[in-house]
N, CA, C and O of each residue as an XYZ file, in Angstrom:
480
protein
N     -31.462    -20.052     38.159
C     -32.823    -19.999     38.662
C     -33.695    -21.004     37.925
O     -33.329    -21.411     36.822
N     -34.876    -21.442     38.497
C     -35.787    -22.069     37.584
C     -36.357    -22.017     36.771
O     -36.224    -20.834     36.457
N     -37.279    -22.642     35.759
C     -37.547    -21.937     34.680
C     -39.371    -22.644     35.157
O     -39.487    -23.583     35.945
N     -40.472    -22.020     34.554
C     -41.837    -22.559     35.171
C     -42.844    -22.680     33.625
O     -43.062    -21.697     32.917
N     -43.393    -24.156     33.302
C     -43.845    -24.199     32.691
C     -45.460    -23.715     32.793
O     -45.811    -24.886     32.945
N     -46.390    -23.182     32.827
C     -47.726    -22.891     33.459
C     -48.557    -23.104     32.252
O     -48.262    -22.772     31.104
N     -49.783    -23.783     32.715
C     -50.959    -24.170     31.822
C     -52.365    -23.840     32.394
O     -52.647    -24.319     33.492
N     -52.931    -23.357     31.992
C     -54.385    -23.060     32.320
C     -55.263    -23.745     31.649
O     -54.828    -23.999     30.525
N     -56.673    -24.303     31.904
C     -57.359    -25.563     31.115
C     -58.092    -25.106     32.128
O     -57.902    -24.435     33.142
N     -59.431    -25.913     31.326
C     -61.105    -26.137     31.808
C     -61.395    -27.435     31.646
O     -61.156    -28.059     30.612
N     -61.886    -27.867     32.586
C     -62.106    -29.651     32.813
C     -63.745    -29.240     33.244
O     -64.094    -28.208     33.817
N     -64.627    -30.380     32.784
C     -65.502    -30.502     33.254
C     -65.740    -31.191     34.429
O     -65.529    -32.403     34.462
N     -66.132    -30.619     35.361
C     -66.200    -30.894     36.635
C     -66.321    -32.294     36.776
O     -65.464    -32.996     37.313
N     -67.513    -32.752     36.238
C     -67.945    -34.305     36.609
C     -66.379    -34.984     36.382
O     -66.086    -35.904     37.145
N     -65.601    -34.656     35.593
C     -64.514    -35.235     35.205
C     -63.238    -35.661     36.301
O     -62.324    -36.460     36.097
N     -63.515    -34.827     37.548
C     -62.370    -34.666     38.447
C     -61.799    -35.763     38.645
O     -60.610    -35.711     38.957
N     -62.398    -36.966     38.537
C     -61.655    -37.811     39.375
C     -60.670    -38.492     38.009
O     -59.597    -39.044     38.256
N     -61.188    -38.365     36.607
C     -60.398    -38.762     35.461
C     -59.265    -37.940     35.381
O     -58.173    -38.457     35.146
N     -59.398    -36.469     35.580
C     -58.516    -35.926     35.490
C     -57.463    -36.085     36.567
O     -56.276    -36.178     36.252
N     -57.915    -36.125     37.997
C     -56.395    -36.220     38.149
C     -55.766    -37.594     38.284
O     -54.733    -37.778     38.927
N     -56.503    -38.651     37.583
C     -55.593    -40.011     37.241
C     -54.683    -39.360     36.262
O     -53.524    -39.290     36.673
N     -54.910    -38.820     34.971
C     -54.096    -38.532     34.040
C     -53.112    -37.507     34.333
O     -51.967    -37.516     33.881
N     -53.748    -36.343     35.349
C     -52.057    -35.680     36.125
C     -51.090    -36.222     36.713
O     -49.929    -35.961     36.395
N     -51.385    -37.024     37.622
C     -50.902    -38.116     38.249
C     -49.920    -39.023     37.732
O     -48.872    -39.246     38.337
N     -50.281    -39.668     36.405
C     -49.474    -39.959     35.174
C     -48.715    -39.127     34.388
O     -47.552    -39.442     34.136
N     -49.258    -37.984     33.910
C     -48.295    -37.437     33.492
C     -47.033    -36.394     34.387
O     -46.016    -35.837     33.975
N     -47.534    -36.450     35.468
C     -46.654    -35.945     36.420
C     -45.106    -36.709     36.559
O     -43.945    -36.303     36.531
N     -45.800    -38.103     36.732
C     -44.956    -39.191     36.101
C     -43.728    -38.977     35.333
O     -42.553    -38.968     35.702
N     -44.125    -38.850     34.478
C     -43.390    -38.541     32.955
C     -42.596    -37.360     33.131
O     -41.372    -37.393     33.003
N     -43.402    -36.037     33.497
C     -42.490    -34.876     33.598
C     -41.632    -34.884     34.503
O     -40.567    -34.420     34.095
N     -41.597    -35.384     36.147
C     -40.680    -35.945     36.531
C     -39.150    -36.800     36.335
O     -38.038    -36.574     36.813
N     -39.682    -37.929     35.357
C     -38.746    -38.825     34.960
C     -38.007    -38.113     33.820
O     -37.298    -38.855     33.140
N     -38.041    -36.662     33.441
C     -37.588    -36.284     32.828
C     -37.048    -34.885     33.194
O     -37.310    -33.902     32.500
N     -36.313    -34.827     34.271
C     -36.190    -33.514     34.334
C     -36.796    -32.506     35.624
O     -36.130    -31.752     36.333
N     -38.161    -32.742     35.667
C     -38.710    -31.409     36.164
C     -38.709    -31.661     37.630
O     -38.896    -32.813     38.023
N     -38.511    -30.662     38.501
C     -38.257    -30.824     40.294
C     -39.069    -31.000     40.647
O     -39.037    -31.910     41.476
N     -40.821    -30.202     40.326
C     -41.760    -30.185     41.140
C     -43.021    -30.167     39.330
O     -42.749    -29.851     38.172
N     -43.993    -30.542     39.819
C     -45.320    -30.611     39.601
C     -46.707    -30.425     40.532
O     -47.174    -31.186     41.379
N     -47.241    -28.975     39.998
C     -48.502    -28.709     40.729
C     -49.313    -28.781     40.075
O     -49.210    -28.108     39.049
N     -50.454    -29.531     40.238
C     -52.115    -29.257     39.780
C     -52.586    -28.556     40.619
O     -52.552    -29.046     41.747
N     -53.146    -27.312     40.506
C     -54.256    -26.928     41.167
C     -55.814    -26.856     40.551
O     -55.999    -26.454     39.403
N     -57.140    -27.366     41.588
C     -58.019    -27.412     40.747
C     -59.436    -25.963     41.780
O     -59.657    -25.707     42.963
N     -59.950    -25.485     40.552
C     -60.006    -24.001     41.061
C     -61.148    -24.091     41.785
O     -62.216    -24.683     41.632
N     -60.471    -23.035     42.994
C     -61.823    -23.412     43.945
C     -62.202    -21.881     43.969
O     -63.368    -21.835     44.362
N     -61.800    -20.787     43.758
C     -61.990    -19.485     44.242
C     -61.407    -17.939     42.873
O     -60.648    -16.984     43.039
N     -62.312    -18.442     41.509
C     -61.956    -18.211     40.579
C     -62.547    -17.156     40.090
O     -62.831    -17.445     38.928
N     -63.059    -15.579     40.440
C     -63.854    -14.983     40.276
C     -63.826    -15.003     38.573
O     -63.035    -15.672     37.908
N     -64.736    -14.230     38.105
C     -65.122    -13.979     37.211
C     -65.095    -12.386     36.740
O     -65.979    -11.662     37.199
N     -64.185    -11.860     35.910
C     -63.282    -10.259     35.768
C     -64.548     -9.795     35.041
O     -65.503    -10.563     34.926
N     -64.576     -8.327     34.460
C     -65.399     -7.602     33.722
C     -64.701     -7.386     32.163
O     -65.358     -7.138     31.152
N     -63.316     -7.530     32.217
C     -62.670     -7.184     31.462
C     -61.983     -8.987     30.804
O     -62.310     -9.529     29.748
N     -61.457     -9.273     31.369
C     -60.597    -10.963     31.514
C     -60.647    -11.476     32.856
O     -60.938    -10.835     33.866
N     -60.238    -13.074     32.749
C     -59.956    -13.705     33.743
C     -60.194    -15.538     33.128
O     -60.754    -16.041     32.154
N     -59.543    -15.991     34.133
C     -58.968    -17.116     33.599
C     -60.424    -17.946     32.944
O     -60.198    -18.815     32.102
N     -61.887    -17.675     33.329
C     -62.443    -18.630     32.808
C     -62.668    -17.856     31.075
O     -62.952    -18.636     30.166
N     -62.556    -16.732     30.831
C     -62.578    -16.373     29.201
C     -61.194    -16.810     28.938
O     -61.144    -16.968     27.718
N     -60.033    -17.091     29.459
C     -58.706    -17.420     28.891
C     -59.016    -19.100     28.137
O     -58.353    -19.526     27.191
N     -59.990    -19.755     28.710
C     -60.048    -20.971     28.445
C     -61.266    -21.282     28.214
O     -61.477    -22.473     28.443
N     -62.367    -20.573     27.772
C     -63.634    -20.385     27.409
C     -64.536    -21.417     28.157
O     -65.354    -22.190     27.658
N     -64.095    -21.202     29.872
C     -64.712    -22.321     30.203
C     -66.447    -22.032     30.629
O     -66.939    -20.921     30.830
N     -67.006    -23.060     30.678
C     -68.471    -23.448     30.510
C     -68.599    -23.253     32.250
O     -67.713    -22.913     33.035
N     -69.792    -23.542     32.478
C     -70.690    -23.300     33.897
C     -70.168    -24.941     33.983
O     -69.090    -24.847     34.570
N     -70.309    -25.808     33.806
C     -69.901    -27.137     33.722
C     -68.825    -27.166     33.990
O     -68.578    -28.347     34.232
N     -67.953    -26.579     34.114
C     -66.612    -26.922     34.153
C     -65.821    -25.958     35.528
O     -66.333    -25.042     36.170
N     -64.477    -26.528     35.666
C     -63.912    -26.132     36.907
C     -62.205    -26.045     35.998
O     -61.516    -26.885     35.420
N     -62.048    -24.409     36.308
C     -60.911    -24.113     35.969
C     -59.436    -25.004     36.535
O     -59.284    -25.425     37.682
N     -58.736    -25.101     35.728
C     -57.187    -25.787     36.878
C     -55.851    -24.942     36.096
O     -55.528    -24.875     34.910
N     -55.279    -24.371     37.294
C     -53.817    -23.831     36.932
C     -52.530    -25.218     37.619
O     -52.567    -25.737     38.734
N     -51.787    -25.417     36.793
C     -51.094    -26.283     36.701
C     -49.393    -25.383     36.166
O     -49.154    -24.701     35.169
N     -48.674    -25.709     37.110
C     -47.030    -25.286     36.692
C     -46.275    -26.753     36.958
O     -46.526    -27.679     37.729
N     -45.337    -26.553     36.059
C     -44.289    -27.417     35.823
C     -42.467    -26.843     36.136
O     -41.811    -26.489     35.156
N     -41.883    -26.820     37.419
C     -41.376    -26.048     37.492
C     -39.378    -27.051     36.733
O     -39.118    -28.253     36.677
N     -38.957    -26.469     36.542
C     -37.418    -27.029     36.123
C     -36.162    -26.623     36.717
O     -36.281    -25.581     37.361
N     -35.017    -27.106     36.707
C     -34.253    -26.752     37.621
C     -33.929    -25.384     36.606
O     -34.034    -24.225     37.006
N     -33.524    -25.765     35.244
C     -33.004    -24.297     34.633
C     -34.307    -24.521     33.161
O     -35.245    -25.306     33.027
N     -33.793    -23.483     32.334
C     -34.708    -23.569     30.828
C     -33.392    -24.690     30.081
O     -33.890    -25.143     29.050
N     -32.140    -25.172     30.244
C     -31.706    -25.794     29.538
C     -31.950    -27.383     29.489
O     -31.760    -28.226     28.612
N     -32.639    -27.456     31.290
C     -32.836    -28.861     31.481
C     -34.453    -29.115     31.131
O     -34.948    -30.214     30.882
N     -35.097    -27.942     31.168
C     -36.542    -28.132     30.730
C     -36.492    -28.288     29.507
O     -37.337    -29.095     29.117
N     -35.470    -27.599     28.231
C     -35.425    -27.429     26.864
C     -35.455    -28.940     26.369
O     -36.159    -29.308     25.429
N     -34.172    -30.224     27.486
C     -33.800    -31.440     26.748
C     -35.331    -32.385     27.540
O     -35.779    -33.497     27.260
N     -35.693    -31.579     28.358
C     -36.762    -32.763     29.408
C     -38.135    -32.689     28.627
O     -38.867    -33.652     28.403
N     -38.331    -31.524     28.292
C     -39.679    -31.147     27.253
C     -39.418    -31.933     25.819
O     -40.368    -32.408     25.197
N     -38.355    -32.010     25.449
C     -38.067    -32.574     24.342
C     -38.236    -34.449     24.544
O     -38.901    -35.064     23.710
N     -37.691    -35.050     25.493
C     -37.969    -36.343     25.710
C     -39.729    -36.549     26.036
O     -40.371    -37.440     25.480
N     -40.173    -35.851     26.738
C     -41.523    -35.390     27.187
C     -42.364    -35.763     26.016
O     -42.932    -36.854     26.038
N     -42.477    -35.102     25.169
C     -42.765    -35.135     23.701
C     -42.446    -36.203     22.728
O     -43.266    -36.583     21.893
N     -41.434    -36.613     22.822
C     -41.241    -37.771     22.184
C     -41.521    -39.249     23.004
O     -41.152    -40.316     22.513
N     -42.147    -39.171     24.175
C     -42.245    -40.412     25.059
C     -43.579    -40.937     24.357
O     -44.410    -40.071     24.083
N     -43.906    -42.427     23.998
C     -44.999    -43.194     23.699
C     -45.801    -43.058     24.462
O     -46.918    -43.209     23.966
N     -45.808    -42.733     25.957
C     -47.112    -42.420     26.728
C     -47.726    -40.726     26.420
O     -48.578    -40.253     27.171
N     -47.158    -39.915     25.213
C     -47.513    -38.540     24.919
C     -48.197    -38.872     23.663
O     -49.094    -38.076     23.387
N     -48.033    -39.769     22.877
C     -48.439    -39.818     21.709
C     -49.688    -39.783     21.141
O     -50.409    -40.324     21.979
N     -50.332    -39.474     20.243
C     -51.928    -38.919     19.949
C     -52.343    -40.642     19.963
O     -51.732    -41.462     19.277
N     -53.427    -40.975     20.828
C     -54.095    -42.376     20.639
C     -53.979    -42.859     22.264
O     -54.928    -43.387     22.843
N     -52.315    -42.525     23.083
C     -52.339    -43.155     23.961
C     -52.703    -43.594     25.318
O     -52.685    -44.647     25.954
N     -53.305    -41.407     25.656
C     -54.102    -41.584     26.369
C     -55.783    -41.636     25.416
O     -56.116    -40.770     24.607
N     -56.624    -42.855     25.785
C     -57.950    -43.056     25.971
C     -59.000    -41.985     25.231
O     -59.606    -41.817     24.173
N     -58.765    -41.326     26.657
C     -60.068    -40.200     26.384
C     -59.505    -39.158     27.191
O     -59.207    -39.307     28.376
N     -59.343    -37.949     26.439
C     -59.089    -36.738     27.461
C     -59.968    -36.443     28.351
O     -61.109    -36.492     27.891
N     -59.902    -36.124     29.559
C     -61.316    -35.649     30.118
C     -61.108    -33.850     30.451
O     -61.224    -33.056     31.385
N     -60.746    -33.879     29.062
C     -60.605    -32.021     28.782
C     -60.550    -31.427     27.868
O     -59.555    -32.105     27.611
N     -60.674    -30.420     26.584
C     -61.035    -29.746     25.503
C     -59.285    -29.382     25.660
O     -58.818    -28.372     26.186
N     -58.510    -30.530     25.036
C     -56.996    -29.795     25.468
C     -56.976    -28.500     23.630
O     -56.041    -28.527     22.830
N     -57.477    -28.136     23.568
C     -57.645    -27.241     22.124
C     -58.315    -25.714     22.909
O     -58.539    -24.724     22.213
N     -58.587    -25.718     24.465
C     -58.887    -24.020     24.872
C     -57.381    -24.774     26.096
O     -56.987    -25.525     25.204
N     -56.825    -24.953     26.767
C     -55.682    -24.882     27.013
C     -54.796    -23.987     26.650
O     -54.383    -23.983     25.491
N     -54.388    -23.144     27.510
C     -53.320    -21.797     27.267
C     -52.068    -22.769     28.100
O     -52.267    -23.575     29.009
N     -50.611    -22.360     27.400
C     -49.732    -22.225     27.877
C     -48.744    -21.733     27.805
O     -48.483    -21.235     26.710
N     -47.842    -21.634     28.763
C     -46.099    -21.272     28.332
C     -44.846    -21.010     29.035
O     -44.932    -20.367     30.081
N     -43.910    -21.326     28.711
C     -42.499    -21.494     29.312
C     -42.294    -19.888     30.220
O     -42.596    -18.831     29.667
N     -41.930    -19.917     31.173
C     -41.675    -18.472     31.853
C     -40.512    -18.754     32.806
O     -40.288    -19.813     33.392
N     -39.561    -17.205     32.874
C     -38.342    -17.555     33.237
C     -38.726    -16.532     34.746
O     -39.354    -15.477     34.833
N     -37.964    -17.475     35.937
C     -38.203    -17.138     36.902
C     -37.799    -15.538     37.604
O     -36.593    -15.351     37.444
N     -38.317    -14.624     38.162
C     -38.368    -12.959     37.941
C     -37.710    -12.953     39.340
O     -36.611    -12.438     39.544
N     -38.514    -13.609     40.366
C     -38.662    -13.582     41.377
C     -39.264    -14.369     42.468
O     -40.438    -14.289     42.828
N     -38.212    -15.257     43.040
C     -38.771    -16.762     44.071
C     -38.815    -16.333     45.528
O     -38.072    -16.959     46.284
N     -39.599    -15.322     46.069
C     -39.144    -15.170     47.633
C     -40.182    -16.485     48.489
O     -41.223    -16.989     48.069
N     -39.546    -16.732     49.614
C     -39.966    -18.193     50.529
C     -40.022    -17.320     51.750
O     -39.198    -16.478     52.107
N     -41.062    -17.649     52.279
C     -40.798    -17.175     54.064
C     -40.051    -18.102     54.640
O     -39.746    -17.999     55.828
């Protein structure tokens, strides 16, 4: 089965169009290494919980527009060696992208093993 990398982040809105140059690119990368599919989603319909919900997961601001993003892999052994090249690629390295156009320091993530894939 697959294995699904998932990230949650707060981008400041004005930012949209920076941000998804840099998904776009790094989609790139996670691709050329491994991964089957890459989704950005950028949040259009994100209520706001009493208790939690994704904009306290990522302490995002009125300024900003939530995005859930998965990285899906064929297994966790090919994500284990693809995450590992991922990481060591010169286009990951601290300096190389520019300017983030995101607080990647409230960014939640993590590796999750697939439970259940039903498709109509």
């Amino acid at each position: 089965m697959s294995y699904i990398d998932g990230l949650v982040l707060a981008v400041p809105t004005a930012n949209k169009s920076a941000y998804k140059k840099l998904a776009e690119a790094m989609c790139g990368i996670f691709i050329e290494n491994g991964a089957s599919r890459v989704v950005e989603n950028w949040g259009d319909d994100v209520p706001r919980g009493k208790t939690t919900d994704f904009w306290g997961a990522v302490k995002a601001e009125a300024s900003e527009t939530v995005v859930f993003t998965w990285v899906e892999w064929p297994s966790k052994a090919v994500r284990d060696a693809g995450m590992a090249k991922v990481m060591a690629d010169p286009r990951m390295q601290p300096g190389a992208i520019a300017d983030m156009p995101f607080d990647g320091k409230r960014m939640i993530f993590g590796g999750f093993e697939t439970l259940l894939d039903a498709k109509a």
